[in-house]
C-alpha positions in Angstrom: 107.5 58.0 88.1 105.2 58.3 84.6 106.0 55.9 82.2 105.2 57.2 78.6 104.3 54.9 76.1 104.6 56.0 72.6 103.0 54.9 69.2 105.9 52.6 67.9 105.5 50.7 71.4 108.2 51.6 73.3 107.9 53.1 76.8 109.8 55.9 78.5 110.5 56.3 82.0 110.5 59.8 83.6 111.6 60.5 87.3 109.1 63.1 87.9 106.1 65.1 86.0 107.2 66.1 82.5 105.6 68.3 79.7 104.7 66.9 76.3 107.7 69.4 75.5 110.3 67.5 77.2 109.2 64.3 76.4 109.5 64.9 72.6 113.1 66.2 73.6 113.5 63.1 74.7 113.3 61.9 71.5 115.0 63.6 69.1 115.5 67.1 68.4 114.1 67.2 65.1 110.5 66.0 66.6 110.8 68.8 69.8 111.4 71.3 67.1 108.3 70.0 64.8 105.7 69.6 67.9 102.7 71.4 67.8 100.7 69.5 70.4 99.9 66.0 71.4 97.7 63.5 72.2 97.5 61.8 75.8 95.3 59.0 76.0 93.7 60.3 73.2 92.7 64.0 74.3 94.1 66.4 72.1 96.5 69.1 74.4 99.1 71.7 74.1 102.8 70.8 73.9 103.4 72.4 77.9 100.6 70.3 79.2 102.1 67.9 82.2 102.0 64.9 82.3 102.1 62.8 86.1 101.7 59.6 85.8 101.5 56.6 83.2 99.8 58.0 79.9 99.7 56.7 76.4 101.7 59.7 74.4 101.9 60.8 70.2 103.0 63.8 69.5 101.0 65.9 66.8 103.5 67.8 64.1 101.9 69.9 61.0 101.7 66.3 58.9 98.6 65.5 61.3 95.3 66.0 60.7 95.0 67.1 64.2 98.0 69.4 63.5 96.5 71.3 60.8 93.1 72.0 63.1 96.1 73.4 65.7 98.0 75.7 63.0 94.5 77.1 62.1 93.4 77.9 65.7 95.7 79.4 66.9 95.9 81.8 63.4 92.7 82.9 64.2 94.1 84.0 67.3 96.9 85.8 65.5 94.4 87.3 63.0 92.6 88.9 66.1 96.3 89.7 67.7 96.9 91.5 64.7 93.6 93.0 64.8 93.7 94.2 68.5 97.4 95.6 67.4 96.1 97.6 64.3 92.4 98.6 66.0 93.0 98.5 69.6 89.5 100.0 69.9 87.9 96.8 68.3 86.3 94.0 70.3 86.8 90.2 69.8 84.2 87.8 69.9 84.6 84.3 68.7 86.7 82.5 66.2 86.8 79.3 64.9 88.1 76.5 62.9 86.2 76.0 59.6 87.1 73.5 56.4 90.2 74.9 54.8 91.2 78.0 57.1 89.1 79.9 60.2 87.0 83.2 60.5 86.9 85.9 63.4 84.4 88.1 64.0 84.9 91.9 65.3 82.6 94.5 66.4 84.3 97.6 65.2 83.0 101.3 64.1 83.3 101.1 60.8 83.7 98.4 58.1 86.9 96.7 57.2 88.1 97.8 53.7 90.8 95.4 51.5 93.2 97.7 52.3 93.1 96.7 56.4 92.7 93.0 55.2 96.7 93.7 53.5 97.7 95.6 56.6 96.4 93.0 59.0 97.9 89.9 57.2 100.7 91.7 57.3 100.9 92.7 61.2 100.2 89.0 61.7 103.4 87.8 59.4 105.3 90.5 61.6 103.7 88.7 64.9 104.3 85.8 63.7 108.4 86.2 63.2 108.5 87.7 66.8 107.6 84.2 67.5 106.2 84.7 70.8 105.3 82.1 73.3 101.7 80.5 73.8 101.4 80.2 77.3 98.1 78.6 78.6 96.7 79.7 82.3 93.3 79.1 84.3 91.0 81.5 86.3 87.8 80.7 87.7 84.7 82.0 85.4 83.9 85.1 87.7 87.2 86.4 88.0 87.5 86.1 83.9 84.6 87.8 83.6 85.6 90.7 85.6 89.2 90.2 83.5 87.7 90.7 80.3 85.2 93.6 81.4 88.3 95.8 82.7 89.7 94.8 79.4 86.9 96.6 77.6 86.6 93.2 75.7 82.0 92.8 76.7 81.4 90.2 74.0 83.8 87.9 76.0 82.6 88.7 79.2 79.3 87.9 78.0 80.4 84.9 76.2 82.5 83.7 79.7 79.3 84.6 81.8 77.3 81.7 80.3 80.0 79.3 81.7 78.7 77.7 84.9 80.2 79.6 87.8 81.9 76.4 89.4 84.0 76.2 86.2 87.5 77.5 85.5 88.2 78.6 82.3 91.7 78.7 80.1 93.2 81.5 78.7 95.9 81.7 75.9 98.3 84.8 76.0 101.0 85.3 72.9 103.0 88.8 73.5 100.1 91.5 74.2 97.2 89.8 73.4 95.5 87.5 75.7 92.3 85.5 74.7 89.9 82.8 76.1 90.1 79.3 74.3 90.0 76.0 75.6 93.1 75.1 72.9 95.6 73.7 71.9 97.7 76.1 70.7 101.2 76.1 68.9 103.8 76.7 70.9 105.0 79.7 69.3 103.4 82.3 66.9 106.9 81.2 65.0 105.1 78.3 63.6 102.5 80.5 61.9 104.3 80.7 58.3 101.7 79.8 55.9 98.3 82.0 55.6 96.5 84.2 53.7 93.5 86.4 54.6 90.1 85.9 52.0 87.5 88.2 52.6 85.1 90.3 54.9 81.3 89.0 55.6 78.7 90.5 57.9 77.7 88.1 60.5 75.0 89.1 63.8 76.2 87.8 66.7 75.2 85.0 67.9 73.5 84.1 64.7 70.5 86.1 65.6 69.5 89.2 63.3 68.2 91.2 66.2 71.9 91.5 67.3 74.7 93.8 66.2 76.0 93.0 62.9 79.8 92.0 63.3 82.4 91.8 61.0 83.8 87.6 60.1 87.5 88.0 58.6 87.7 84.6 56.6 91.0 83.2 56.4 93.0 80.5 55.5 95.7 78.2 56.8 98.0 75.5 55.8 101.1 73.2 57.0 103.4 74.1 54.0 103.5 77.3 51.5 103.0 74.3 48.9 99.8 73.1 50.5 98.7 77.3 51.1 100.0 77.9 46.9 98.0 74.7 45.8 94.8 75.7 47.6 95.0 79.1 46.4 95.5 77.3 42.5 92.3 75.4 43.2 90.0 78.7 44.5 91.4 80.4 41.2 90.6 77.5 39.6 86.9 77.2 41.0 86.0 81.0 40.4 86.2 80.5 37.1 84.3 77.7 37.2 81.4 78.9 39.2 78.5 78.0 37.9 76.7 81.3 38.6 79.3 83.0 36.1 79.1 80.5 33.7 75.6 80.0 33.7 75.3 84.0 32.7 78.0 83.8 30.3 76.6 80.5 28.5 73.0 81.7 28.5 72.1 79.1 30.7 69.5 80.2 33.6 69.5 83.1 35.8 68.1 84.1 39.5 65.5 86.9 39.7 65.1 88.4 42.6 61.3 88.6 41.6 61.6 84.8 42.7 64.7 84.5 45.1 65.6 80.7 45.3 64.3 80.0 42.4 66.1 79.2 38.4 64.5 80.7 35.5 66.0 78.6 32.9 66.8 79.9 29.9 66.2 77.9 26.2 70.0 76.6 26.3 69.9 75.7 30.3 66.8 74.1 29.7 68.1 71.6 26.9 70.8 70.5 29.4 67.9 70.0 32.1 66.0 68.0 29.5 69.4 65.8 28.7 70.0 65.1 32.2 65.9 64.2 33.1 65.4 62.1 30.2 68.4 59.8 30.6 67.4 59.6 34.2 64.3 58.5 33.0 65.8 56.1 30.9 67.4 54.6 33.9 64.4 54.1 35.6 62.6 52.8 32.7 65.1 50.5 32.2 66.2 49.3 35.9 62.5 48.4 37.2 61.2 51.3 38.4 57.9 52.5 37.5 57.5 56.2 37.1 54.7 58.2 39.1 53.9 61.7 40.2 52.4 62.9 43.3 50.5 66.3 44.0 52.5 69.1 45.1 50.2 70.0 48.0 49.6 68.4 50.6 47.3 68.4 53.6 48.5 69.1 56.7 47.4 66.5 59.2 49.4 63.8 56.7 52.9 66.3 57.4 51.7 65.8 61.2 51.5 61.3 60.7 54.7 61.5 58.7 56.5 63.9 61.8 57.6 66.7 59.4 55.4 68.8 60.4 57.3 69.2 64.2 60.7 68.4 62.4 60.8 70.4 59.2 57.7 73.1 60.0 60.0 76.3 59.6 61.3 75.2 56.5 57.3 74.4 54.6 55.6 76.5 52.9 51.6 76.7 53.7 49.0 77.9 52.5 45.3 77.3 53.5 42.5 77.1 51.2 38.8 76.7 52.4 39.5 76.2 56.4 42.1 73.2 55.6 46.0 74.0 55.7 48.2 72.6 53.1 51.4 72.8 52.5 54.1 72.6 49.7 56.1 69.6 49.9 59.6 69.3 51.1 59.4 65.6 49.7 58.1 63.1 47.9 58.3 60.2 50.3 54.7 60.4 51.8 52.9 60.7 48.5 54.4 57.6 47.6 53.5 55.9 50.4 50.1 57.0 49.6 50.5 55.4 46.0 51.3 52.2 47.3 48.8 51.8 49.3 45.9 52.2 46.2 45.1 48.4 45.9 46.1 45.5 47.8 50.0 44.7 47.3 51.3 41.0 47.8 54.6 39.8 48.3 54.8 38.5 44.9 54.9 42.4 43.9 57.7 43.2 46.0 60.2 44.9 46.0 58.7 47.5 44.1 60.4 50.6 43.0 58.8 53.8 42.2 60.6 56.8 40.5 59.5 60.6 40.5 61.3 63.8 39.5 59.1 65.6 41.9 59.6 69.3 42.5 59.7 70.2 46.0 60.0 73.7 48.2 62.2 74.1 51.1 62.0 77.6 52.4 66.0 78.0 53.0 67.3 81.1 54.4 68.2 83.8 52.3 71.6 83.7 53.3 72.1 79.6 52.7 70.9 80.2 49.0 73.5 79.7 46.2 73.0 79.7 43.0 71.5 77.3 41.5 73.5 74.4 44.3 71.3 75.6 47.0 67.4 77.0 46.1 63.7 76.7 47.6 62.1 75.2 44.7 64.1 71.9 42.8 63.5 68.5 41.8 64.7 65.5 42.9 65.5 61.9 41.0 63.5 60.5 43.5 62.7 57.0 44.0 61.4 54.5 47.0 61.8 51.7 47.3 59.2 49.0 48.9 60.6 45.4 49.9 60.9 43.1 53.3 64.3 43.4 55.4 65.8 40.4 53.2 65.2 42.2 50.1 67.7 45.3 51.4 70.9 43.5 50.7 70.5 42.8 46.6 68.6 46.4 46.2 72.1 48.2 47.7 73.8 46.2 45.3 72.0 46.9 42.6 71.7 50.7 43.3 75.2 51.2 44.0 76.1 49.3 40.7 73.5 51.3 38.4 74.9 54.6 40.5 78.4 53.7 39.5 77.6 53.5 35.9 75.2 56.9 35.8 78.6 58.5 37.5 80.8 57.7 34.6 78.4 58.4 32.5 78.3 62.1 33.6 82.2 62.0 33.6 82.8 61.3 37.5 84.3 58.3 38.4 86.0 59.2 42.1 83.1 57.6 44.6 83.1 58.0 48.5 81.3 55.5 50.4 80.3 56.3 54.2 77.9 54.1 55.8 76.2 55.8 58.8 74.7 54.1 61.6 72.1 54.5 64.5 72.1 57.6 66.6 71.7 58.2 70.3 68.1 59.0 70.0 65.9 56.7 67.4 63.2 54.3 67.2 63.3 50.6 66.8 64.7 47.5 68.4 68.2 46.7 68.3 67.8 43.4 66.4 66.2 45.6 63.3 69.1 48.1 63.5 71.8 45.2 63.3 70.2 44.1 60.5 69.3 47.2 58.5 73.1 48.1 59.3 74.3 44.7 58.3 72.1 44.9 54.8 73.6 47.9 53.8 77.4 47.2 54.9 77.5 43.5 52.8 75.7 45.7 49.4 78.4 47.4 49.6 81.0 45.0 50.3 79.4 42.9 47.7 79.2 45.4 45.1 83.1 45.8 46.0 83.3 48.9 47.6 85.7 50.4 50.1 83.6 52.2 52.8 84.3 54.3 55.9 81.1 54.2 58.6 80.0 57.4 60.2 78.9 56.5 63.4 75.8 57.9 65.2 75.0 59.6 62.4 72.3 57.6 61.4 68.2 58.7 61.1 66.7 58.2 63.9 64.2 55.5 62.3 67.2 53.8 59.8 70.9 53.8 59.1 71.5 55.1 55.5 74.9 55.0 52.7 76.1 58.3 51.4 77.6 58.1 47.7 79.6 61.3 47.5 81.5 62.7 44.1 84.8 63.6 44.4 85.3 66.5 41.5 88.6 67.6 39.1 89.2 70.1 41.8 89.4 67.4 44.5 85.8 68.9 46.0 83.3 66.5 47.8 79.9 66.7 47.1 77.2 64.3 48.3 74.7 63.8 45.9 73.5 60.0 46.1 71.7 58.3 48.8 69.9 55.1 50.0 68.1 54.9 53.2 66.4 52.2 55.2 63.1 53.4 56.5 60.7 51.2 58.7 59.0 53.7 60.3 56.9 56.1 57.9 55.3 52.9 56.1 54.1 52.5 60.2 53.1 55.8 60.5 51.0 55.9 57.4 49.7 52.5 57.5 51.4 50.8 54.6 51.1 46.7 54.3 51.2 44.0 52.1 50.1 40.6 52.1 53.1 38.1 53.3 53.5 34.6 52.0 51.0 33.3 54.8 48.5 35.8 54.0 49.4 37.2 57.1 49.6 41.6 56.5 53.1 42.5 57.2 54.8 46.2 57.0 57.0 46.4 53.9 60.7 48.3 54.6 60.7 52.1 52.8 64.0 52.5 50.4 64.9 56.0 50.0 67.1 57.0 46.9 68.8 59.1 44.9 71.4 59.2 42.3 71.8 62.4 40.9 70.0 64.2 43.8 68.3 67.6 42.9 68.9 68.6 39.5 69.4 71.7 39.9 72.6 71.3 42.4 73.3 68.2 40.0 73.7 70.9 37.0 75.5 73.2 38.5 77.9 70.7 39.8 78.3 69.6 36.1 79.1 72.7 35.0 81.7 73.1 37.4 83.4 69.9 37.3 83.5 70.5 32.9 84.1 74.2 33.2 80.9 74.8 31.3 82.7 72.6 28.5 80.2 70.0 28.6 80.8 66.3 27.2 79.1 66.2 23.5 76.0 64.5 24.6 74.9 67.3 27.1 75.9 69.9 25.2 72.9 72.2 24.3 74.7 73.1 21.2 76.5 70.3 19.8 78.0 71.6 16.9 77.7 75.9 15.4 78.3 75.6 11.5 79.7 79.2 10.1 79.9 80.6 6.6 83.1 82.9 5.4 81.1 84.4 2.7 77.0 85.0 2.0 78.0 82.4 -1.0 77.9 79.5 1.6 74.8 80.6 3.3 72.5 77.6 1.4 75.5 75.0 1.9 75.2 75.9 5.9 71.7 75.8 5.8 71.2 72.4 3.9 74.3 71.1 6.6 72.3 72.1 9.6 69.0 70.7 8.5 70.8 67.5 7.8 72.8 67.4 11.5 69.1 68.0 12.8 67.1 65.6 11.3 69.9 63.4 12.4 68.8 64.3 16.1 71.4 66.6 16.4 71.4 70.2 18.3 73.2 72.4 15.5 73.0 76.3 14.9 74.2 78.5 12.1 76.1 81.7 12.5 75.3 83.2 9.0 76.4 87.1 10.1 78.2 89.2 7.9 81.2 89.3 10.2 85.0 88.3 10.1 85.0 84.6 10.2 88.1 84.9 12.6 85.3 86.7 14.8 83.1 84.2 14.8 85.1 81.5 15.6 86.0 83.1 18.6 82.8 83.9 20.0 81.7 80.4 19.8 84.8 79.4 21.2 83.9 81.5 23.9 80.2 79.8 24.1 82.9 75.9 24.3 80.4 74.6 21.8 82.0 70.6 20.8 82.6 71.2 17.4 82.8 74.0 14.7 82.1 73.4 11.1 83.3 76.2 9.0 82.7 76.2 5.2 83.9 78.1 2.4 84.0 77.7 -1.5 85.7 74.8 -1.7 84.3 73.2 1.1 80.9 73.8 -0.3 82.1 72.4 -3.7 83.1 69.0 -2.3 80.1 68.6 0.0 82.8 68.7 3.0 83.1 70.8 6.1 86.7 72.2 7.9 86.1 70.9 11.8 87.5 72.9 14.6 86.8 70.7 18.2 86.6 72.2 21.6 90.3 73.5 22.9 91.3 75.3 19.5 91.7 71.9 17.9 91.7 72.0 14.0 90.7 68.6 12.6 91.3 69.5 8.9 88.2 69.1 6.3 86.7 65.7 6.4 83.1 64.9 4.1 80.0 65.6 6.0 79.3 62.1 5.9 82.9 61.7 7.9 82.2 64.2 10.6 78.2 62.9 10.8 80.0 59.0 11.5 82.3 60.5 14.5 79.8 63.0 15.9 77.6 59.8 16.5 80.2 57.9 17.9 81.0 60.9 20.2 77.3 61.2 21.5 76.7 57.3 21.7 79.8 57.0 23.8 79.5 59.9 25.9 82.7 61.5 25.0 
């Protein structure tokens, strides 16, 4: 006799085994009608799973996290229902939940044009409406390999082979198609409604190149056709502000694939670089940390103390140079190390916090690389941090509260803080995790921030805080860190003298605010749009004539908004000044001076701002006072 109890607290009494199905029936109608699975002592199972004795119940409905992973499961399954329906001659192999929708990938004869992606989303609304029945069932793993093999379907037999043989394994039939998953599902293909199909990407199977290239059908999925519309507005939204397109449009930077992975700025990419370096060095000049820079080669045998070379090897590049091997650095933590241990350092110097924008190589695949967000070569705002285990707490606080204010000053002001902790496998005695983990948890709390932890997903030497932007378009992006590090100041022999004259290990601070520049940039020009605030703006304000008679008054304008500090061009062409105005619309330069005759006669200027806003004619002495204020303030 089970007795269910719910999430409000009340219990349910049932004479004999139920389903989940019944049990929300129990309830109410409205709630049977909305189940998609449920949750029974906390495993996440399908709505016809039985329960036999006392269990702790919730049902999951399309409002639930755990609801949404369930809607987009069991699409991909209708995707390759649909697929199998259309191209009967196609073979599944594996399909999985991703963030925002799903992929499946196919093995089929010839490549997937847009037109099949239409006619397959539209066999799986079709599917859908038949609303079919789920319906879960075991065999053992032999017997569904043979099932799979008479089915034609090899990439599932072979998938189902690697399954110890003792195991059974579940398989999910809706209508025709029948597929192996260990689920949930929906109940129904009915509660498929909201979905739309994105693209076609090669993909080998299994990941490996020496494999047959498959065919990955990206989709998406959502709980309500508001929630699918809204996420369709924001991808709109983000291709027109991908950075790659804007950054060929603005003159920015491009990628050559003479260099793959790597930016060749161009002369108005580079003055946005030089904005965003130079008031990070400002910070660091101005915070206590003492700028340094290390060698970008480095000897092997120190990659080998430090442990990169066994963890990060595949990602180096070497090189070898009279019988010694050397390679590139991935990062700058050991050369500081190194720096800190020129001279004998006392307690009294502590904590002390060095700063480098150190360029460093990480040989990425070729398919991970991504503009200018994801490259081989880029430079970090890297900084370390040397102090003793009391020291940790104020230095998080002080971090986070110079972080905060580098964040607004970009234009970001929607922070996520996630505090993760020790893993499985790490070095070190309890009592220093507790208080490393402690250390960082009260900074933060201190510093008044609301944090979530992320457990186990600690280093295996030190836990570590995770200060990730939140952008216009709602995206996350994790750019700042701060990490507690005992062990590569062991591994490289750092020390300092304690208080007794005693020599003592000091604890390694890793951190970073803006992260690599490169990814920081090209997140910047996606969050603006490529309109970027007035002080980062490589061209701050374009001055255009309407006749040649204005040419000198532009000229002497421009030379005075230089010498002022300002970045200024002129646009003296022989063209329409309705043209002109337009193209450096286009180019979302701040401001636009235009001057004609009577403008040039009373030593004024007619300003036109970003957004095709017309700000009348004001003196140049006028506009000079506001630009100034606009740059000083960070508008």
């Amino acid at each position: 006799m089970p007795q269910i109890s719910l999430p409000d607290g009340s219990i349910r009494d049932f004479a004999t085994a139920v389903t989940v199905a019944e049990v929300a029936t129990s309830i109410g109608a409205g709630l049977a009608k909305a189940a998609l699975a449920a949750k029974v002592d906390g495993k996440l199972v399908d709505t016809s799973h039985v329960i036999s004795g006392n269990a702790h119940l919730s049902i999951v409905t399309a409002k639930d996290a755990d609801g949404l992973e369930v809607i987009r499961h069991s699409t991909a399954h209708l995707l390759a229902y649909a697929v199998k329906t259309l191209f009967p001659d196609a073979q599944v192999t594996i399909g999985p939940v991703i963030e925002n929708g799903f992929y499946y990938d196919f093995s089929y004869h010839r490549p997937f044009t847009p037109e099949d992606l239409i006619a397959i989303e539209k066999k799986m609304t079709a599917l859908a409406d038949l609303d079919e029945a789920v319906v879960r069932r075991t065999l053992p793993r032999n017997e569904a390999v043979n099932h799979f093999k008479a089915m034609g379907e090899h990439y599932k037999a072979e998938i189902i082979a690697r399954i110890p043989a003792d195991q059974e394994v579940s398989l999910y039939r809706e209508g025709a198609f029948e597929d192996l998953c260990r689920g949930p599902h929906v109940p129904s293909t009915g509660k498929l409604k909201h979905f739309k199909l994105m693209k076609v990407a090669g993909a080998y199977w299994r990941g490996d190149h020496r494999n047959e290239m498959l065919q990955r059908i990206y989709g998406t999925a959502w709980a309500s056709k508001e929630d699918l519309a809204n996420y369709l507005t924001i991808l709109e939204e983000a291709e027109k502000r991908d950075h790659r397109k804007l950054g060929r449009e603005l003159d920015l930077f491009h990628i050559d694939e003479h260099s793959p992975g790597t930016v060749f700025w161009h002369p108005k990419g580079w003055v946005l670089w030089q904005e965003v370096e130079q008031y990070m060095r400002r910070v660091y000049r101005d915070n206590g940390y003492q700028e340094v820079k290390g060698p970008q080669i480095l000897d092997q045998h120190l990659w080998e103390k430090t442990g990169h070379w066994d963890k990060y090897r595949e990602n180096m590049f070497v090189t070898e140079s009279e019988k010694r091997d050397y390679a590139l650095k991935p990062m700058n933590c050991p050369g500081h190390i190194l720096i800190f241990k020129q001279g004998i350092k006392s307690y009294r110097d502590l904590p002390l916090r060095l700063g480098e924008f150190g360029q460093c190589h990480r040989n990425e695949p070729t398919g991970g690389l991504h503009g200018i967000m994801r490259v081989r070569a880029f430079t970090q705002d890297d900084g370390h941090i040397f102090c003793t285990n009391s020291q940790i707490q104020s230095e998080v606080m002080a971090f986070t509260t110079l972080l905060q204010k580098v964040y607004r000053d970009f234009g970001f002001t929607k922070i996520l803080y996630r505090l993760s902790t020790r893993p499985a496998q790490r070095i070190g005695t309890e009592e220093s995790w507790d208080q490393a983990e402690h250390a960082l948890a009260e900074g933060l709390k201190a510093s008044g921030c609301a944090f979530e932890y992320l457990p186990g997903e600690g280093a295996f030497y030190g836990p570590k805080i995770e200060y990730t932007l939140k952008d216009a378009l709602g995206r996350e992006w994790q750019c700042g860190t701060i990490q507690v590090d005992p062990n590569m100041p062991e591994r490289l022999d750092a020390e300092f003298v304690a208080e007794d004259g005693g020599r003592q290990r000091p604890v390694m601070l890793h951190r970073a605010i803006v992260g690599s520049l490169e990814r920081f940039i090209g997140i910047l020009i996606e969050e603006h749009a490529g309109a970027l605030p007035i002080w980062l703006a490589p061209v701050q304000v374009s001055v255009l004539n309407i006749t040649d008679g204005q040419a000198d008054y532009v000229e002497s304008v421009v030379k005075r908004l230089k010498d002022l500090g300002f970045r200024v061009a002129a646009d003296l062409r022989n063209e329409k000044i309705t043209y002109k105005i337009r193209e450096h619309s286009m180019q979302k330069h701040p401001y636009i001076l235009v001057v004609g005759d009577k403008e040039k006669a009373a030593g004024a200027v007619a300003v036109r701002a970003r957004g095709h806003k017309d700000l009348g004619v004001m003196s140049l002495d006028s506009f000079v006072q506001m630009l100034s204020t606009d740059v000083t303030h960070k508008s």
